[in-house]
C-alpha positions in Angstrom: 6.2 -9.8 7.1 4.3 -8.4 10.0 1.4 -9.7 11.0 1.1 -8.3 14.0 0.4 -5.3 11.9 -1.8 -6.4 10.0 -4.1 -8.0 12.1 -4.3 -4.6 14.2 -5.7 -3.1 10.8 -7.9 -6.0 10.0 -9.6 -6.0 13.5 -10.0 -2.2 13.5 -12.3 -2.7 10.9 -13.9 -6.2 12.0 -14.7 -4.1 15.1 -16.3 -1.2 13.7 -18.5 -3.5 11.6 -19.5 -5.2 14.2 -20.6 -1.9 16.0 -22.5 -1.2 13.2 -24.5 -4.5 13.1 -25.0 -3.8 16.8 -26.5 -0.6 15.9 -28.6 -1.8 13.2 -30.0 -4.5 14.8 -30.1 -4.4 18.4 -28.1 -7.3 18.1 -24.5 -7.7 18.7 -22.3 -10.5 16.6 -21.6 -14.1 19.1 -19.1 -16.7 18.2 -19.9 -19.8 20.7 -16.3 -21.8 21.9 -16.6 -25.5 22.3 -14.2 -27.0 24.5 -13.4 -30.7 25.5 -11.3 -31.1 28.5 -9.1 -29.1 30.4 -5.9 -28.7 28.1 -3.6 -25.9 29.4 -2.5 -24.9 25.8 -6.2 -25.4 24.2 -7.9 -23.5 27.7 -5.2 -20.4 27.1 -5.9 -20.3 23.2 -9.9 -20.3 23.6 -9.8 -18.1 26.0 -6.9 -15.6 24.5 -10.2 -15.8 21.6 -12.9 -15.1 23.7 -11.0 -11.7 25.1 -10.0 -10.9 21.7 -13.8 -11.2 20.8 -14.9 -8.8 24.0 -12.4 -6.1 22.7 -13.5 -6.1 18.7 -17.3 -6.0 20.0 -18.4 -9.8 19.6 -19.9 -11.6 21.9 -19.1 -14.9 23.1 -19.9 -17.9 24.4 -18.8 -20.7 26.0 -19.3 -24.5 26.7 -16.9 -26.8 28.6 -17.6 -30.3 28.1 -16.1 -32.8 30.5 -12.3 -34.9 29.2 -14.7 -37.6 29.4 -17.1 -36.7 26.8 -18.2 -38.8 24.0 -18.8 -38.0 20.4 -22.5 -37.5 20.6 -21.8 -35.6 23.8 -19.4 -33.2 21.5 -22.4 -33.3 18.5 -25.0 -32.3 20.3 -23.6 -29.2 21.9 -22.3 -28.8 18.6 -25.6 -29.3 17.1 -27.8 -26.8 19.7 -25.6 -24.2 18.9 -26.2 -24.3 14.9 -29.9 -24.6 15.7 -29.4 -21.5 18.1 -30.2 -17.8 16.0 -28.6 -16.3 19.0 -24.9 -17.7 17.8 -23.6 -16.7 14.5 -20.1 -18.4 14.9 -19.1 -22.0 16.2 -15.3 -22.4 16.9 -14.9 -26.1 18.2 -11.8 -26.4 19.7 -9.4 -29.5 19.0 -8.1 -31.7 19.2 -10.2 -33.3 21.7 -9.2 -37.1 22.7 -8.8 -39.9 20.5 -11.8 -41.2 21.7 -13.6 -38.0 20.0 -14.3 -38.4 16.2 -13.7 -35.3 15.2 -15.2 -35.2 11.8 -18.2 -36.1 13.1 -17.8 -33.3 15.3 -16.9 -30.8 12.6 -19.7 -31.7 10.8 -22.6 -30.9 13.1 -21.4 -27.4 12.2 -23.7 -25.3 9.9 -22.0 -24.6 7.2 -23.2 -20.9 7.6 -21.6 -21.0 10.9 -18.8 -22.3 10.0 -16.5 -19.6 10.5 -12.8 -21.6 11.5 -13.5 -23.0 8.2 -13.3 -26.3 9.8 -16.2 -28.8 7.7 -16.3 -30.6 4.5 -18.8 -28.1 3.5 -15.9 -25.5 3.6 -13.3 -27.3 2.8 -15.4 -28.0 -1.1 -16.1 -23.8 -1.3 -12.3 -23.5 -0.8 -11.4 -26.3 -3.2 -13.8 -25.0 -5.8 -13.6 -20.9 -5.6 -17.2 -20.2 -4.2 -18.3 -18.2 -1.2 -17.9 -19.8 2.3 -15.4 -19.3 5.2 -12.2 -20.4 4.4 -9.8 -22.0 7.2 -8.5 -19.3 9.0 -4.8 -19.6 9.1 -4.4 -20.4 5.6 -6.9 -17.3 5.0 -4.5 -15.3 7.2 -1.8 -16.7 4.9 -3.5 -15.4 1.8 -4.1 -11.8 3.2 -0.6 -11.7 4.4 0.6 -12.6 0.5 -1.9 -9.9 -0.7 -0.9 -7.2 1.8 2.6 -7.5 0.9 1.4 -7.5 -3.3 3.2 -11.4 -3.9 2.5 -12.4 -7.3 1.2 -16.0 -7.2 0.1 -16.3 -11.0 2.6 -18.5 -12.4 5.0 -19.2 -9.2 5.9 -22.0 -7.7 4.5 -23.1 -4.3 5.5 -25.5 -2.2 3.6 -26.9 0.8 4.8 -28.8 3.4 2.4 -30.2 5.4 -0.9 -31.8 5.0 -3.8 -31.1 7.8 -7.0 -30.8 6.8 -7.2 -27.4 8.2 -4.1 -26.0 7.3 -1.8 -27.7 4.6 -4.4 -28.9 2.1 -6.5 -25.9 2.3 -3.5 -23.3 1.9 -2.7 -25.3 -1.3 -5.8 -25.0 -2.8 -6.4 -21.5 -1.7 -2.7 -20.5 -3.5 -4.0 -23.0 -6.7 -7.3 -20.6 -6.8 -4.4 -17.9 -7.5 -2.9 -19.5 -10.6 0.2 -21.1 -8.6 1.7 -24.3 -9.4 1.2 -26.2 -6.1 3.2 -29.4 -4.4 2.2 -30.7 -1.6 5.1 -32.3 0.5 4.8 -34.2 3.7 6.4 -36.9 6.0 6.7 -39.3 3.0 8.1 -37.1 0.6 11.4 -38.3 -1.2 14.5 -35.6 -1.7 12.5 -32.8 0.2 15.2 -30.3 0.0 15.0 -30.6 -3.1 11.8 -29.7 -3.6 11.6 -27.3 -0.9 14.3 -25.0 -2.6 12.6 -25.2 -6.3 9.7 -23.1 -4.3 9.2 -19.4 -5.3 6.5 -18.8 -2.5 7.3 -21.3 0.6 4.5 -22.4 3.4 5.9 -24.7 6.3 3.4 -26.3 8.7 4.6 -29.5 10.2 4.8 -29.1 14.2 8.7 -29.8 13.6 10.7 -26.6 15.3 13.0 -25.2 12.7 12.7 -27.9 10.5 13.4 -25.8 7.3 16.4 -24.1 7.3 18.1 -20.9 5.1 20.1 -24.0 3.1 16.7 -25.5 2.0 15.9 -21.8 0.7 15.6 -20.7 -2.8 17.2 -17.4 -2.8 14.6 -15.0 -2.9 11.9 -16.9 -2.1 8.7 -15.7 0.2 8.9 -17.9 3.0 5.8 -18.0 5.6 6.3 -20.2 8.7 3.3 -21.6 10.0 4.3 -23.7 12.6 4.3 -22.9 16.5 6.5 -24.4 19.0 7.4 -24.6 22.5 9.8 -22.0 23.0 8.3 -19.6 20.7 10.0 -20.8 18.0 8.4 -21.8 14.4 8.8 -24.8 12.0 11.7 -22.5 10.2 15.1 -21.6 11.4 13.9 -17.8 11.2 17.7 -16.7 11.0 19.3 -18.9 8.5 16.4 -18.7 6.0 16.1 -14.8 6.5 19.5 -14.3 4.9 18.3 -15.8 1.9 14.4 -15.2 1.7 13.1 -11.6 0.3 9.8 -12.0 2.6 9.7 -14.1 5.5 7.0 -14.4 8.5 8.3 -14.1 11.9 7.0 -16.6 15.0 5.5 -15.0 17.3 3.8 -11.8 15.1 3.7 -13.8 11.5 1.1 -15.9 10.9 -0.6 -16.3 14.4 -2.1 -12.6 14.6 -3.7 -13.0 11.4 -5.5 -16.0 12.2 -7.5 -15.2 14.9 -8.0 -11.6 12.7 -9.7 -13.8 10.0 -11.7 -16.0 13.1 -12.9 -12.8 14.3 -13.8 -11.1 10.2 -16.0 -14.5 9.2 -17.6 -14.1 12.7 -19.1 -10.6 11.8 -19.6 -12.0 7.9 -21.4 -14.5 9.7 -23.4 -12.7 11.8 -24.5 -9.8 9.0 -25.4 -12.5 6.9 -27.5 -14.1 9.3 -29.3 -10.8 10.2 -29.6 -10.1 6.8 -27.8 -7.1 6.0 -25.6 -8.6 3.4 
C-alpha cells in the first residue's frame, strides 16, 4: 500500500485549499508546534512538520520551551495559543518528561484547534461518529483502507496496541465502519492466535518486527504502524508480505499519511475558523 502516494495526492489538494483561503481572506492557514526540550528525534520530526507546512502553504509557528519546564509552563503556552485567532492549529509535541502531565497538557487545546486529534474532546467525536479531528495516524490509516476500496463492514480487525492516540482510536474509527474490533496488547493471552483470526490487521507496539508472516491470516490487509530505529516497522515486512494481500511498507506506509492528515485538519481548521465552511 503506498502511502507515499497518497499523501502526495492528499497534500496537492490540502495545498491548493489552503491557497484559496489565503486568497479569500488575506489570511494564510498557521499550525503553532509546541516543543519541550531538545529531543534529537522529537526536534527532527517537528521541524520535518513545519517544512512540510512552508511547502503546502501553511504557516507555522513555533515555541521551544526549556527540558526544565513544568506543566503549567507547558499549559500556558498551550493555552495563549488557543486564545490566539492568529493560530488555527496546535500540534504539542510529546512526549515531554515524566515530570510533564500530559493530559493536562492536551487539554488546554481547543477542541477546534485540535487538529493531531490529541484531547478527550476528540477522542469522544471519534468514539461516537461526530465531526471533530480525528488522531492523525489512525485517520491516515482509514484513508489508506479507503483508497485501496477494503471492505470493513463485517471483517475482522485486530488491534494491537493500545495508546491513546493511536491503538484505541484506530479501533474505534474501524468500529465506526461496521468491523468487529479486538484490541490486543502487552497482556493479551495466546496473541498469535488472535492476531491470525484478523481479516484487516493494525500493529502499533514500538516492538521492531514483532509480527511476523507466521502470525498472518492468509490474505489478510496488514498495516504496520510502528517505527523503528533502523527504518524498520513493528512487522517483519518480508515474511508477512508472502502471505498478506495488502500490506503497508515502513518507511512510505503509514508515516506519509499522517502528517498528510496533520496538514488537511490544519486547513479544515483554519476555513472553519474564518468562516468559509
Amino acid at each position: 500500500m503506498d502511502g507515499t502516494g497518497l499523501a502526495r495526492r492528499s497534500v496537492e489538494e490540502t495545498t491548493a485549499a489552503a491557497a484559496e483561503i489565503r486568497l479569500r481572506t488575506g489570511t494564510p492557514p498557521c499550525l503553532a508546534t509546541v516543543l519541550v526540550g531538545e529531543d534529537p528525534s522529537s526536534v527532527t520530526y517537528v521541524k520535518m512538520k513545519r517544512n512540510r507546512c512552508a511547502r503546502a502553504g501553511i504557516e507555522s509557528r513555533h515555541v521551544a520551551l526549556p527540558a526544565d519546564a513544568t506543566t503549567a509552563d507547558v499549559v500556558a503556552a498551550v493555552t495563549a495559543l488557543s486564545n490566539d485567532p492568529g493560530v488555527h492549529g496546535i500540534l504539542l509535541q510529546h512526549p515531554m518528561g515524566a515530570h510533564v502531565d500530559e493530559r493536562a497538557a492536551f487539554e488546554a487545546i481547543a477542541p477546534e484547534k485540535d487538529v493531531d486529534g490529541v484531547t478527550m474532546h476528540s477522542f469522544a467525536a471519534m468514539g461516537f461518529g461526530l465531526p471533530g479531528f480525528v488522531s492523525c495516524t489512525p485517520g491516515g490509516i482509514m484513508r489508506l483502507l479507503d483508497a485501496y476500496e477494503v471492505g470493513l463492514a463485517g471483517k475482522q480487525a485486530v488491534v494491537v496496541g493500545r495508546s491513546a492516540i493511536l491503538g484505541k482510536p484506530a479501533g474505534m474509527l474501524l468500529l465506526g465502519r461496521n468491523a468487529t474490533v479486538t484490541y490486543c496488547h502487552s497482556h493479551t493471552a495466546d496473541l498469535p492466535s488472535i492476531v491470525r483470526q484478523a481479516d484487516v490487521l493494525v500493529v502499533a507496539v514500538g516492538r521492531p518486527r514483532f509480527i511476523t508472516g507466521a502470525d498472518i491470516r492468509p490474505g489478510a490487509v496488514v498495516i504496520d504502524a510502528g517505527y523503528n530505529e533502523g527504518n524498520v516497522g513493528d512487522v517483519d515486512f518480508e515474511t508477512a508480505a508472502e502471505r498478506a494481500s495488502l500490506i503497508t511498507p515502513v518507511p512510505g506506509g503509514v508515516g506519509p499519511m499522517t502528517i498528510a492528515v496533520l496538514l488537511e485538519q490544519t486547513v479544515a481548521a483554519a476555513s472553519r475558523q474564518l468562516g468559509l465552511s
